[in-house]
ROLOZA-213076 format. One line per field, with one value per residue: x, y, z of N, C-alpha, C, O in turn; residue number from 1. Coordinates in nm, 2 decimals, decimal comma. Layout:
BEGIN
nu	X/...
nv	Y/...
nw	Z/...
cau	X/...
cav	Y/...
caw	Z/...
cu	X/...
cv	Y/...
cw	Z/...
ou	X/...
ov	Y/...
ow	Z/...
i	NUM/...
REM end
This chain:
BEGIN
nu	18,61/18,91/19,01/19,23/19,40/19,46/19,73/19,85/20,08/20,21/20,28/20,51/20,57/20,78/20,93/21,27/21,27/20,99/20,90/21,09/20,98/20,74/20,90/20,88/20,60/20,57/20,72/20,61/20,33/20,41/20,49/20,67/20,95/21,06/21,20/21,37/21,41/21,61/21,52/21,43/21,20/21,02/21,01/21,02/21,35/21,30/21,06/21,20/21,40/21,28/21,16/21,39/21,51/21,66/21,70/21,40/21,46/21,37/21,21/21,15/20,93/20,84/20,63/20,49/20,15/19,85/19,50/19,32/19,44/19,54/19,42/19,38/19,61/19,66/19,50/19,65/19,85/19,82/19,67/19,91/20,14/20,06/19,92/19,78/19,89/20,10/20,34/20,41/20,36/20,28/20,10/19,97/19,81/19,86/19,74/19,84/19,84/19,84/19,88/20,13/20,30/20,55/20,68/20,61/20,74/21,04/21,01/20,97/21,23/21,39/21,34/21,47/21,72/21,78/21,78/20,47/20,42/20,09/20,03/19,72/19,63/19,42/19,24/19,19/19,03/19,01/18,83/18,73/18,91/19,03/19,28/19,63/19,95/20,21/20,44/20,79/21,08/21,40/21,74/21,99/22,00/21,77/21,56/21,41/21,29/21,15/20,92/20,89/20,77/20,53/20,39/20,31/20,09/19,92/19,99/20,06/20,28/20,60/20,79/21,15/21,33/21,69/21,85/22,02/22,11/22,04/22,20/22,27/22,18/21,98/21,85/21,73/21,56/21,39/21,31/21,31/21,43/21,76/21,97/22,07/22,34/22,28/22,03/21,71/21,43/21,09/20,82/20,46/20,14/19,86/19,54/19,35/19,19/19,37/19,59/19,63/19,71/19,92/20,11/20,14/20,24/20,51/20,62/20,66/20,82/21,09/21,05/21,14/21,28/21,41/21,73/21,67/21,60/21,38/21,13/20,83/20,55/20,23/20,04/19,75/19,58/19,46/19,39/19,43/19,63/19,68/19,63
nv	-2,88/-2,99/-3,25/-3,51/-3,66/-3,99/-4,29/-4,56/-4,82/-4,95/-5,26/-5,44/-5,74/-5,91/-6,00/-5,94/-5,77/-5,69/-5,55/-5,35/-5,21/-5,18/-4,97/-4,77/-4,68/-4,61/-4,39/-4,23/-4,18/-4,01/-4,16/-4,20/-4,37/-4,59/-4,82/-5,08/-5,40/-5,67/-5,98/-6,37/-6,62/-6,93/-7,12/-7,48/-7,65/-7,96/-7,87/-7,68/-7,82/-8,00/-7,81/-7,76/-7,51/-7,26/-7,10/-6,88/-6,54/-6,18/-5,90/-5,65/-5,40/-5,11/-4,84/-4,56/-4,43/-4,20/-4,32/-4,30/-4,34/-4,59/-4,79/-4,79/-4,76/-5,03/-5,13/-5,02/-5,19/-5,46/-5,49/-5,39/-5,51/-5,79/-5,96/-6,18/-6,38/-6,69/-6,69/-6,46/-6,18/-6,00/-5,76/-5,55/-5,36/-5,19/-5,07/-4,80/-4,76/-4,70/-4,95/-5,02/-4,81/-4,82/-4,89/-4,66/-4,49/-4,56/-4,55/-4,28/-4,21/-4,28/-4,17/-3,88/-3,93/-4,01/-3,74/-6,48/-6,66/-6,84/-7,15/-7,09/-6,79/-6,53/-6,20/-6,06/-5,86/-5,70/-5,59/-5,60/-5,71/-6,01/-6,10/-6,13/-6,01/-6,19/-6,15/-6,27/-6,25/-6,34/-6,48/-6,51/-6,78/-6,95/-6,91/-7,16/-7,32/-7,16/-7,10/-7,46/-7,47/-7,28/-7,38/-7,60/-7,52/-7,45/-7,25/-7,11/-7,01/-6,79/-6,51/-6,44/-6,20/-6,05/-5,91/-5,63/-5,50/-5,20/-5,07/-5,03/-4,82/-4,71/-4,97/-5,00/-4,79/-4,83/-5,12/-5,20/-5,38/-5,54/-5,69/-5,95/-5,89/-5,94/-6,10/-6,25/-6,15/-6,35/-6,33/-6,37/-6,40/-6,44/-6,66/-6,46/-6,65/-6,88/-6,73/-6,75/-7,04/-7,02/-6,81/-6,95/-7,17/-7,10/-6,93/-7,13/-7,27/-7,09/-6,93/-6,62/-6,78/-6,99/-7,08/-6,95/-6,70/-6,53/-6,30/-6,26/-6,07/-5,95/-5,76/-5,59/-5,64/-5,49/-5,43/-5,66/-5,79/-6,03/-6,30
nw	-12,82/-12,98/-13,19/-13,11/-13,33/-13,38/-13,32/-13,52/-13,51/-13,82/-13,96/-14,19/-14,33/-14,50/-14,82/-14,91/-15,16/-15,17/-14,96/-15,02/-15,28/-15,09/-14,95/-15,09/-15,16/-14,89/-14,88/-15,10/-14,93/-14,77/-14,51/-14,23/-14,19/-13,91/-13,85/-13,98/-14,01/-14,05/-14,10/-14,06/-14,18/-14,01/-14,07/-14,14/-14,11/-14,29/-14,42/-14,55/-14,68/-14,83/-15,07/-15,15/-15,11/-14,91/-14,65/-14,54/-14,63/-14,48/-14,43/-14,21/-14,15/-14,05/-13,93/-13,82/-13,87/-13,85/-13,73/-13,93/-14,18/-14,19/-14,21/-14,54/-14,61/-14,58/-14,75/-14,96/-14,98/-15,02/-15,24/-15,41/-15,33/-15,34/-15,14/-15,12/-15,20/-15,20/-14,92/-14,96/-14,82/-14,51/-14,34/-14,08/-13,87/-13,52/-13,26/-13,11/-12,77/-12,42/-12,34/-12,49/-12,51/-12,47/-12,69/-12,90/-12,76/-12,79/-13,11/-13,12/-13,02/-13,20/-13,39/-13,35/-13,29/-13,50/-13,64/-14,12/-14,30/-14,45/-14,60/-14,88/-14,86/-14,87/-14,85/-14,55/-14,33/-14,03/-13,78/-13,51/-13,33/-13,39/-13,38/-13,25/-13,17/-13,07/-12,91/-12,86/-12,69/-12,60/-12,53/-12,75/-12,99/-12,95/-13,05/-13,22/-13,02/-12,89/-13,11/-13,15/-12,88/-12,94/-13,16/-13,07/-12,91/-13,08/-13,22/-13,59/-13,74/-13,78/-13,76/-13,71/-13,58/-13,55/-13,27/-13,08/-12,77/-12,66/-12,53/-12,16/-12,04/-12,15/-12,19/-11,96/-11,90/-12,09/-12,07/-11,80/-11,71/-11,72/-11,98/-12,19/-12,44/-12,72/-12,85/-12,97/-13,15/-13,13/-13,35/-13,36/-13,52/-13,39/-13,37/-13,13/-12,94/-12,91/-12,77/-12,51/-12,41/-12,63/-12,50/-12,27/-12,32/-12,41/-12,25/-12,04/-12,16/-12,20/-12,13/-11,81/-11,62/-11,76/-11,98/-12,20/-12,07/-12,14/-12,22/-12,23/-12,44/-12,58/-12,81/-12,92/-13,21/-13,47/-13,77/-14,04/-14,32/-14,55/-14,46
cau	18,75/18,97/18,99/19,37/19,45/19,53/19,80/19,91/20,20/20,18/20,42/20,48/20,66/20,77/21,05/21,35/21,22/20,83/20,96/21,18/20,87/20,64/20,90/20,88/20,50/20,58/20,80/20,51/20,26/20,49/20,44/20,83/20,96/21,14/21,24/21,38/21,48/21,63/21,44/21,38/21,11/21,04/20,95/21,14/21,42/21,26/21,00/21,26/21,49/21,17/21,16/21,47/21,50/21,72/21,61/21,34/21,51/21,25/21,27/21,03/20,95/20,74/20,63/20,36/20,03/19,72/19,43/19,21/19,48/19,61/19,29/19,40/19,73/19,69/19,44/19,72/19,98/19,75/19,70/20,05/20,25/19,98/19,93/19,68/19,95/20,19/20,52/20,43/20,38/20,16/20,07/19,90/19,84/19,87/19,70/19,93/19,75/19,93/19,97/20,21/20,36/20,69/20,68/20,59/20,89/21,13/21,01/21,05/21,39/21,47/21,35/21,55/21,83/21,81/21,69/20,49/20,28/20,09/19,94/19,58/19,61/19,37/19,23/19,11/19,03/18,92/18,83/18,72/19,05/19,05/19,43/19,72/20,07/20,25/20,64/20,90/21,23/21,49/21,85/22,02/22,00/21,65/21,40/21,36/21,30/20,99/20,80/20,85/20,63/20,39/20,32/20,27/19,98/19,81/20,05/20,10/20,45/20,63/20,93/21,26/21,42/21,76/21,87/22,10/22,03/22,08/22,30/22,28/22,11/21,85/21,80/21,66/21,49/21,24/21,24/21,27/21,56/21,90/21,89/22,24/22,32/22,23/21,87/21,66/21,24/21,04/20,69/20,41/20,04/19,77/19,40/19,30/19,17/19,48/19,66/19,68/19,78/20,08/20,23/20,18/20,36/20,63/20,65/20,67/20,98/21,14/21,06/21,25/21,35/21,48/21,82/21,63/21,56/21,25/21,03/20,68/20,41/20,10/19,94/19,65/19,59/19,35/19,40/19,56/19,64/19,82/19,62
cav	-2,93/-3,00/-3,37/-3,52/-3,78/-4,15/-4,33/-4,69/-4,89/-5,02/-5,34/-5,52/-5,86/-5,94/-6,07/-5,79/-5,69/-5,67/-5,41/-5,22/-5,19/-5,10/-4,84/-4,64/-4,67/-4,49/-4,23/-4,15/-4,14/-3,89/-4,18/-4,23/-4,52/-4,56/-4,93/-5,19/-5,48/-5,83/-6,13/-6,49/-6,73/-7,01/-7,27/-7,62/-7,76/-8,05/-7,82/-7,63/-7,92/-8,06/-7,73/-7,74/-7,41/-7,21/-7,03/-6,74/-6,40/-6,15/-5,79/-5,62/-5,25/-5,01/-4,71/-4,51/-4,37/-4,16/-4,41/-4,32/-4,38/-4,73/-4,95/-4,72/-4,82/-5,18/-5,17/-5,04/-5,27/-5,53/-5,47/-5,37/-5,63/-5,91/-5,99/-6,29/-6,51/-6,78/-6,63/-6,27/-6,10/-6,02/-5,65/-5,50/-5,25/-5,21/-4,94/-4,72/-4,71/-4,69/-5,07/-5,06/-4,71/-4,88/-4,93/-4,57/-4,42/-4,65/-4,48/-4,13/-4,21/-4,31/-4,07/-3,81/-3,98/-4,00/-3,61/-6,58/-6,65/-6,98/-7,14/-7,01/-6,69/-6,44/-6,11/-6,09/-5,74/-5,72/-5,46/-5,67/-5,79/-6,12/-6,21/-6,06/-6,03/-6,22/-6,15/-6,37/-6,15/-6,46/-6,49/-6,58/-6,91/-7,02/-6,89/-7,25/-7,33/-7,06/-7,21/-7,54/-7,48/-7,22/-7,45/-7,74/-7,47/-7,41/-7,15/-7,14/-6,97/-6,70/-6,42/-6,45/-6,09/-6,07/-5,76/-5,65/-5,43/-5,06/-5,01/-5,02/-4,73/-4,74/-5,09/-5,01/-4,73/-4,91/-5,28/-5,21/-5,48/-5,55/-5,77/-5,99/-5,76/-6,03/-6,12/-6,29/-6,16/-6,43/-6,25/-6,46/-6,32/-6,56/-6,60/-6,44/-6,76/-6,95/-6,66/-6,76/-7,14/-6,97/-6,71/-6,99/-7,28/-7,06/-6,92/-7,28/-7,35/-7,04/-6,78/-6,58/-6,87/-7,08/-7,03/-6,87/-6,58/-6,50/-6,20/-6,26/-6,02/-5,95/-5,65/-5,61/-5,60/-5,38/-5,47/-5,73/-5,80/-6,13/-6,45
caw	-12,80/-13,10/-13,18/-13,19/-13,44/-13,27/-13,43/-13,52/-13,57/-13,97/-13,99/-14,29/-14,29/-14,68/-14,85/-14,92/-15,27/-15,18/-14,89/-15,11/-15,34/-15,02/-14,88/-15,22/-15,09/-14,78/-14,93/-15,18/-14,89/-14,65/-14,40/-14,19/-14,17/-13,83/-13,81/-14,10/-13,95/-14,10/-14,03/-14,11/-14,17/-13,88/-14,17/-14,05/-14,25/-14,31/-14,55/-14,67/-14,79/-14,97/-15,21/-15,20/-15,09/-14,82/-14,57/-14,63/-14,56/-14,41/-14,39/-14,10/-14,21/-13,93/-13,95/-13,78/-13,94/-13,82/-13,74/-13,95/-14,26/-14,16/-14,34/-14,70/-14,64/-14,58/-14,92/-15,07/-14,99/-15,04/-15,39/-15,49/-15,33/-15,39/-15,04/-15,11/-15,26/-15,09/-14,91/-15,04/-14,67/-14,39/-14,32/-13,99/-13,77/-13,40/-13,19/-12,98/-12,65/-12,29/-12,29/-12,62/-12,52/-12,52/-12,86/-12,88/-12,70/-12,90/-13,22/-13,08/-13,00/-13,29/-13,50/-13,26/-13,28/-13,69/-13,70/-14,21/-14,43/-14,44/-14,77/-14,90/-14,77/-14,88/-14,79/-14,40/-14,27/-13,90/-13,68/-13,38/-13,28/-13,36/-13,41/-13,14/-13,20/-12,97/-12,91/-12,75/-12,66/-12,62/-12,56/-12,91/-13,03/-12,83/-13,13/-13,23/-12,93/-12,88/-13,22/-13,15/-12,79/-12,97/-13,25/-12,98/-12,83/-13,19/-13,35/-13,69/-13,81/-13,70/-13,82/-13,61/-13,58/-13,48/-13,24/-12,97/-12,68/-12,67/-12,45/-12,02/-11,95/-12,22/-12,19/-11,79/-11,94/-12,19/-12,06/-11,66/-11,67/-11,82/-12,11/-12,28/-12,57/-12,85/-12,87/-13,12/-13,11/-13,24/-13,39/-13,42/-13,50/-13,40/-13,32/-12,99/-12,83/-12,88/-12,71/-12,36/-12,44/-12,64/-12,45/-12,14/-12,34/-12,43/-12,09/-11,91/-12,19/-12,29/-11,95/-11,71/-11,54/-11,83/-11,97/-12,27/-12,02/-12,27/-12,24/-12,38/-12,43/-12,65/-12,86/-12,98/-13,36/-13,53/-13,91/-14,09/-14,47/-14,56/-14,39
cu	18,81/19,02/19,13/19,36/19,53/19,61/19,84/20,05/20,13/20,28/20,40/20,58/20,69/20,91/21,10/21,26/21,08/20,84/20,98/21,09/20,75/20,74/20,87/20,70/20,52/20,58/20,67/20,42/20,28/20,48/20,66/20,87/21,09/21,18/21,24/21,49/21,47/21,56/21,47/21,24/21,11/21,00/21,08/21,21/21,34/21,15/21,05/21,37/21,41/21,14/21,21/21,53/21,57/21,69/21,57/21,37/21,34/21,28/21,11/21,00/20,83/20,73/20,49/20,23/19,90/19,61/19,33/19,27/19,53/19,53/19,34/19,54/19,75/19,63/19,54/19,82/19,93/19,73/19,85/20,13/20,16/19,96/19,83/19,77/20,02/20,29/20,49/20,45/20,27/20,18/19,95/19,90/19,86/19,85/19,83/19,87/19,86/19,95/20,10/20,26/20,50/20,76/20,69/20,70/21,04/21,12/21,06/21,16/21,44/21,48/21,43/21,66/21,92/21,81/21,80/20,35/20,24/20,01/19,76/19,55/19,52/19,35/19,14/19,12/19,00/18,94/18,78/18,79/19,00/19,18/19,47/19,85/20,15/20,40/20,71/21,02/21,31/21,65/21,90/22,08/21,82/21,52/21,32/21,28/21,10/20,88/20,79/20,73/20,53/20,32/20,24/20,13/19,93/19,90/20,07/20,26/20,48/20,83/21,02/21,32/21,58/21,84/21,99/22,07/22,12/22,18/22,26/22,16/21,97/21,79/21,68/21,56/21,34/21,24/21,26/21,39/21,71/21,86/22,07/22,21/22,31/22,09/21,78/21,48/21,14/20,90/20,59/20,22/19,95/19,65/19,40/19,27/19,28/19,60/19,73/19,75/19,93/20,16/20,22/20,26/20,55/20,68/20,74/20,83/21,07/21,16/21,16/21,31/21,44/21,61/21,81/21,62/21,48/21,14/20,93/20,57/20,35/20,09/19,85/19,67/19,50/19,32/19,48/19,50/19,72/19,76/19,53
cv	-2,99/-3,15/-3,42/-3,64/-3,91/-4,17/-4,49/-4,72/-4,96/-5,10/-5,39/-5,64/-5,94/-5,96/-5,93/-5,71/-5,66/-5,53/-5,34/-5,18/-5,08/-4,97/-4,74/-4,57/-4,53/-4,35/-4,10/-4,08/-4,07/-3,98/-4,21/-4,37/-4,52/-4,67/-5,03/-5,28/-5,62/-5,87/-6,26/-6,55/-6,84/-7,13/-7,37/-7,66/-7,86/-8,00/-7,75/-7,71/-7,99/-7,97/-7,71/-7,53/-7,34/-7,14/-6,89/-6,62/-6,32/-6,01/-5,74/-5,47/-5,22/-4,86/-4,67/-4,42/-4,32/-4,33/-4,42/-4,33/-4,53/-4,78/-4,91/-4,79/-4,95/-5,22/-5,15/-5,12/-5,43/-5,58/-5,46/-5,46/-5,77/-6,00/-6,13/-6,40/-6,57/-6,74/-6,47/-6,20/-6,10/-5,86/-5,62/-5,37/-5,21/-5,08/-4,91/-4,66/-4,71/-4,84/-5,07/-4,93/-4,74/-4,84/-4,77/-4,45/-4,47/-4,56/-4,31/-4,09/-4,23/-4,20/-3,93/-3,80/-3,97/-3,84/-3,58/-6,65/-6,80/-7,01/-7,12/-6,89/-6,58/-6,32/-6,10/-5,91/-5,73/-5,61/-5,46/-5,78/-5,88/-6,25/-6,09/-6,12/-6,05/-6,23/-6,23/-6,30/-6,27/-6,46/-6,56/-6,74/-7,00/-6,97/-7,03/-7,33/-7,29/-7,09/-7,34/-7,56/-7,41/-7,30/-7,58/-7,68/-7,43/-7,31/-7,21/-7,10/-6,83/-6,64/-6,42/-6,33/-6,10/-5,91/-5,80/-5,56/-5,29/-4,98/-5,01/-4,92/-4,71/-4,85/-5,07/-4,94/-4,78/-4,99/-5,31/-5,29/-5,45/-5,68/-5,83/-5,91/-5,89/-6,13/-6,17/-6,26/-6,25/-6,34/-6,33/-6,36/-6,45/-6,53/-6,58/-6,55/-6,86/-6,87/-6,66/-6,91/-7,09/-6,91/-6,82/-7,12/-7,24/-6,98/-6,98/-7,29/-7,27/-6,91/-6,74/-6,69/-6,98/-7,02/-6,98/-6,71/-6,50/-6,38/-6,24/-6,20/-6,04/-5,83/-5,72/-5,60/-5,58/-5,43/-5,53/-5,75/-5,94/-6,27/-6,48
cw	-12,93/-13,06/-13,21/-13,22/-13,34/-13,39/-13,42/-13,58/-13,73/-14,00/-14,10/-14,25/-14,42/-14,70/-14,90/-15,03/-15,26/-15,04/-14,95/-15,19/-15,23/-14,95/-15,01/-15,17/-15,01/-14,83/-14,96/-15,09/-14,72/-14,51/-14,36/-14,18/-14,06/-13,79/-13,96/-14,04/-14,04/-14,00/-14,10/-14,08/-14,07/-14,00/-14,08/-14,17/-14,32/-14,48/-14,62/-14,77/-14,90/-15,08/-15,19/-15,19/-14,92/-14,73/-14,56/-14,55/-14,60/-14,39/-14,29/-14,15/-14,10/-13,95/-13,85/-13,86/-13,86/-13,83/-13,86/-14,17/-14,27/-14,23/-14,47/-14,71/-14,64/-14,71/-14,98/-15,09/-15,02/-15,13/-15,44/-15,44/-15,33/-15,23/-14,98/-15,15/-15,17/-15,10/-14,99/-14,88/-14,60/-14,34/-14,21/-13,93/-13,62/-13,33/-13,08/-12,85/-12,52/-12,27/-12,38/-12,57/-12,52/-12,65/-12,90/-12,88/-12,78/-13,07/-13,19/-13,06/-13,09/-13,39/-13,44/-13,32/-13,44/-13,69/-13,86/-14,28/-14,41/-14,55/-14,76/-14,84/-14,89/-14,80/-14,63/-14,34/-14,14/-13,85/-13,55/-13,31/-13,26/-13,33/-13,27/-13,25/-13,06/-13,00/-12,77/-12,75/-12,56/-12,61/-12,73/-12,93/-12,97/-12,93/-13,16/-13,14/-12,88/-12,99/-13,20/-12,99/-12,83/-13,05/-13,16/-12,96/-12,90/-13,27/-13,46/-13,73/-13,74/-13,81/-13,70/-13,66/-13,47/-13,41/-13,14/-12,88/-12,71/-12,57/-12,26/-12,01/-12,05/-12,21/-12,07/-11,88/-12,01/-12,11/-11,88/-11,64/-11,73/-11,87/-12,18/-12,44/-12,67/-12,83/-13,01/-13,03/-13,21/-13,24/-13,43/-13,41/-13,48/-13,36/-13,14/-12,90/-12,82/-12,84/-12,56/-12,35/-12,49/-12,57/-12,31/-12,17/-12,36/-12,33/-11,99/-11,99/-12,22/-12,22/-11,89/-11,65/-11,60/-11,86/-12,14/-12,21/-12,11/-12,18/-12,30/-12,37/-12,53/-12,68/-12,92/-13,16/-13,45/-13,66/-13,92/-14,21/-14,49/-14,53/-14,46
ou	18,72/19,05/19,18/19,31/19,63/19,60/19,87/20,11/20,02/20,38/20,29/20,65/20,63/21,00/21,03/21,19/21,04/20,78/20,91/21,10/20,69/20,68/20,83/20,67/20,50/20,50/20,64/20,40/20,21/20,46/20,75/20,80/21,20/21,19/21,14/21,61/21,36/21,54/21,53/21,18/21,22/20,96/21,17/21,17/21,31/21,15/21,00/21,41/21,44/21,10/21,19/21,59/21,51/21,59/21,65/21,33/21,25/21,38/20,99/21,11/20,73/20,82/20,41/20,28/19,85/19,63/19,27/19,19/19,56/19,58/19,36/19,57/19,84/19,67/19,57/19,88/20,02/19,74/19,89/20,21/20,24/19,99/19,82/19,74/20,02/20,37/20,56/20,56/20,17/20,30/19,84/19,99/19,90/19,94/19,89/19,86/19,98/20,03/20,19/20,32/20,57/20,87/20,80/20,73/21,13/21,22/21,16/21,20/21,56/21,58/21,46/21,71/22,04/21,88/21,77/20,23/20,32/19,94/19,69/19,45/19,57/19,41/19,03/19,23/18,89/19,04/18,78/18,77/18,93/19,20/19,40/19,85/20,17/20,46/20,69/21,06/21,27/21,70/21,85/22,19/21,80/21,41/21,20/21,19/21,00/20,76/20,68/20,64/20,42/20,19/20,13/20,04/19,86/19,87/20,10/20,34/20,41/20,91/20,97/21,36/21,59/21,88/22,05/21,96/22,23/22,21/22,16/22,05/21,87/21,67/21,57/21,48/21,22/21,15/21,22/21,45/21,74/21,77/22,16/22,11/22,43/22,10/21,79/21,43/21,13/20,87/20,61/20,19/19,96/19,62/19,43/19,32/19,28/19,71/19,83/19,85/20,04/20,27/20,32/20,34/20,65/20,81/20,83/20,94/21,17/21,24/21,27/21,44/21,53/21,64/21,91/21,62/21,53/21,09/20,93/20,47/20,39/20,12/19,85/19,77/19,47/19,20/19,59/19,38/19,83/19,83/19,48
ov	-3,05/-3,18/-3,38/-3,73/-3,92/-4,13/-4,53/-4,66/-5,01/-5,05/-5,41/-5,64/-6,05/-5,93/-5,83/-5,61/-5,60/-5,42/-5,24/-5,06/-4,98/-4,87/-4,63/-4,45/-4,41/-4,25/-3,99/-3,96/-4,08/-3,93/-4,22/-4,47/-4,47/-4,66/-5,05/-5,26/-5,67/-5,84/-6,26/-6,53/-6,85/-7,24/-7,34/-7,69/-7,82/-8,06/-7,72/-7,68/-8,03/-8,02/-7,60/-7,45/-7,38/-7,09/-6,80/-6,59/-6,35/-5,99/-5,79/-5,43/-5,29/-4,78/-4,75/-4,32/-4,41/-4,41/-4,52/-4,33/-4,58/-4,82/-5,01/-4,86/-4,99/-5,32/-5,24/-5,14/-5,51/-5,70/-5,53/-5,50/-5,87/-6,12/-6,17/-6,51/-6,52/-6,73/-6,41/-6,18/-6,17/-5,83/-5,65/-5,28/-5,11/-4,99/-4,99/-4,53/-4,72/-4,87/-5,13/-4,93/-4,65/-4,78/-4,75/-4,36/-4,40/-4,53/-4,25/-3,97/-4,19/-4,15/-3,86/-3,70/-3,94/-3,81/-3,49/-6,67/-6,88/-6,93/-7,13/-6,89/-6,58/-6,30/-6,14/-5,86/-5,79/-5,54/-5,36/-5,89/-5,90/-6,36/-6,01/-6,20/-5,97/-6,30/-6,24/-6,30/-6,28/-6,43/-6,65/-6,78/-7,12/-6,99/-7,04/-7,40/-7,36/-7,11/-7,38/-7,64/-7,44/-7,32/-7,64/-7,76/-7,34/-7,29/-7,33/-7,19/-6,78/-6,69/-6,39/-6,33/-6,13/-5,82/-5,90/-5,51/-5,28/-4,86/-4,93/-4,96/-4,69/-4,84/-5,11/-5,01/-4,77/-4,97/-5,42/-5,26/-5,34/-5,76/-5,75/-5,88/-5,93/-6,25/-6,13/-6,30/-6,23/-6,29/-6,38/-6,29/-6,56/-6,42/-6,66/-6,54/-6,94/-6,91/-6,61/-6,91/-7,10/-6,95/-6,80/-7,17/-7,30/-6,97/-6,95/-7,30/-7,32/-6,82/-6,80/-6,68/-7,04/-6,92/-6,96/-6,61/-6,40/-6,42/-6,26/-6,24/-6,13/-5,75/-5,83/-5,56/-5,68/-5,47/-5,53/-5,74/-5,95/-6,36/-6,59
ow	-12,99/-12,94/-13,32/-13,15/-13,26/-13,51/-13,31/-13,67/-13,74/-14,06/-14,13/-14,15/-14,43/-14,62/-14,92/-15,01/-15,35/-15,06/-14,95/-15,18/-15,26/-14,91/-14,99/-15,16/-15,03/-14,82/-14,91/-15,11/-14,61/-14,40/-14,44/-14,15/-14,09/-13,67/-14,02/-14,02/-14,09/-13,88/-14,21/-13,97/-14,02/-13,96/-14,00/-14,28/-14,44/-14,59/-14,73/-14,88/-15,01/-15,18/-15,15/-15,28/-14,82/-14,79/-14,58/-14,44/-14,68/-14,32/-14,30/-14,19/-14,09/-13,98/-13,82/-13,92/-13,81/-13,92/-13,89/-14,26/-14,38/-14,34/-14,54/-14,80/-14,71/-14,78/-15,06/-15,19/-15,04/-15,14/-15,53/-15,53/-15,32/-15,22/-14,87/-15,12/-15,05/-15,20/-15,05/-14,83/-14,61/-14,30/-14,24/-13,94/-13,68/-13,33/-13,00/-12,84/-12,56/-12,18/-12,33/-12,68/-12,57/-12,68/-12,95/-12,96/-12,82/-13,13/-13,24/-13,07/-13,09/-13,45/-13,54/-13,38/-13,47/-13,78/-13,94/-14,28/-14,35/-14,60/-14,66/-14,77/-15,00/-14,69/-14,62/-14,31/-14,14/-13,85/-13,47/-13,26/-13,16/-13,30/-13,21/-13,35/-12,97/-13,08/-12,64/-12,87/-12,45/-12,72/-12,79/-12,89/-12,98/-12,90/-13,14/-13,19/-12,86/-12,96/-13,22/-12,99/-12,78/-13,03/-13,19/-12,98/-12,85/-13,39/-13,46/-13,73/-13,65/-13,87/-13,59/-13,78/-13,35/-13,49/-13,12/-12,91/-12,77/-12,55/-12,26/-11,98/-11,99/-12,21/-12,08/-11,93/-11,99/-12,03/-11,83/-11,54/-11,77/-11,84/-12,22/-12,51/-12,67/-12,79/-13,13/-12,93/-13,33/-13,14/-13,54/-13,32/-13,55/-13,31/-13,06/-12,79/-12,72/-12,87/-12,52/-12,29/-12,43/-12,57/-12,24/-12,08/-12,33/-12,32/-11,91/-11,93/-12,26/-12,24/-11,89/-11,65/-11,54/-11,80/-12,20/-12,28/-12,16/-12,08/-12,43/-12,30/-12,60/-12,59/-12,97/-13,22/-13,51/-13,67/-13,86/-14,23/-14,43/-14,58/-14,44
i	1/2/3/4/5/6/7/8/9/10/11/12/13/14/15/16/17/18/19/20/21/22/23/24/25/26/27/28/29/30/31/32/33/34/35/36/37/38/39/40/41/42/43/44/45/46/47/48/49/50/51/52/53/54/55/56/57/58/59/60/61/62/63/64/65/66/67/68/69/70/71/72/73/74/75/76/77/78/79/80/81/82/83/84/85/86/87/88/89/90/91/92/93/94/95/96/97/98/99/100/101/102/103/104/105/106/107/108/109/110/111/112/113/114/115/116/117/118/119/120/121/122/123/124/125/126/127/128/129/130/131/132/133/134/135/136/137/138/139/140/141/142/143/144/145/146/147/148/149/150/151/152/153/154/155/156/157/158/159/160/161/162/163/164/165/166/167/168/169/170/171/172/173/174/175/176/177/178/179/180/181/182/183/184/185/186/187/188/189/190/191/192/193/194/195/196/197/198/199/200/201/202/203/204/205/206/207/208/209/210/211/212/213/214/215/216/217/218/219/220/221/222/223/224/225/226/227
REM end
């Protein structure tokens, strides 16, 4: 039986020009790039008024890649955009299995349609999922909101993407519900054992029931570059 190719999500999470650097990457190595989304940093005033410094714009870049190229790509981005230094970026990968097939269908559509860093970061490879990526899907204004209860339950930092919904009948489609068209997804990758603490502190403050009306799941995460 002929063997077919699994594939991953390859996100990066880097300041605009260290993106614009890694899509040239892509280009070169025929991979697509089917999502570039603005973001910010979750750093707190308080540490950005001490350097004096404004708040860290964030570009998100996605693409999909065969499994068995994702590790080459993360060496290379690794190397080329310096991914050991402080504030450079955070590079992963994320298996596309039937729990994430969302994610999945979202890219397919798209392409159709087309036809945070923390200091001392060095190199960390893993391939016995030790981190997750945990997403909070938030009415807009409530990201603060969702870091200051993860951090309470061990998180470290986190990228605030800001979106809007797709429209009524797409929205049912992917997310089962309806959704206020302006949304902020907070992205935070953390270790596996402080996974259930997070997604239940930010649950209790930030859940369906609050007037964040917050979404929060989990993937898994295969490779990472950046921590």
């Amino acid at each position: 039986m002929e063997r077919r190719d699994t594939y991953q999500l390859l996100m990066l999470i880097a300041t605009p020009k260290l993106v614009d650097k890694a899509a040239e990457m892509f280009l070169k190595s025929a991979l697509p790039i089917q999502y570039r989304l603005g973001a910010e940093g979750t750093a707190s005033s308080e540490i950005m008024d001490t350097l004096g410094l404004g708040s860290i714009d964030k570009v998100v870049l996605i693409s999909t890649v065969p499994e068995s190229f994702g590790r080459v790509m993360l060496g290379m981005l690794h190397s080329a955009l310096r991914l050991d230094a402080v504030n450079s970026g955070i590079a992963f990968t994320i298996p596309l299995t039937a729990a994430n097939n969302l994610l999945l269908r979202m890219m397919q559509q798209t392409a159709k349609d087309s036809a945070q860093p923390q200091n001392g970061k060095g190199e960390n490879t893993m391939t016995d999922r030790t981190h997750t990526l945990i997403a909070a899907i938030v009415n807009r204004g409530f990201s603060r909101e969702v870091m200051d209860a993860a951090r309470a339950a061990g998180a470290g930092g986190g990228t605030v993407v800001h979106s809007r919904s797709i429209g009524s009948e797409e929205a049912t489609a992917f997310w089962g519900l309806s959704v206020q068209e302006e949304k902020e997804i907070v992205l935070i990758l953390a270790e596996v054992e402080n996974k259930v603490a997070i997604m239940s502190a930010v649950s209790e403050k930030c859940g369906m029931h609050s007037e964040a009306n917050g979404l929060i799941l989990s993937l898994p995460i295969d490779s990472v570059m950046g921590l």
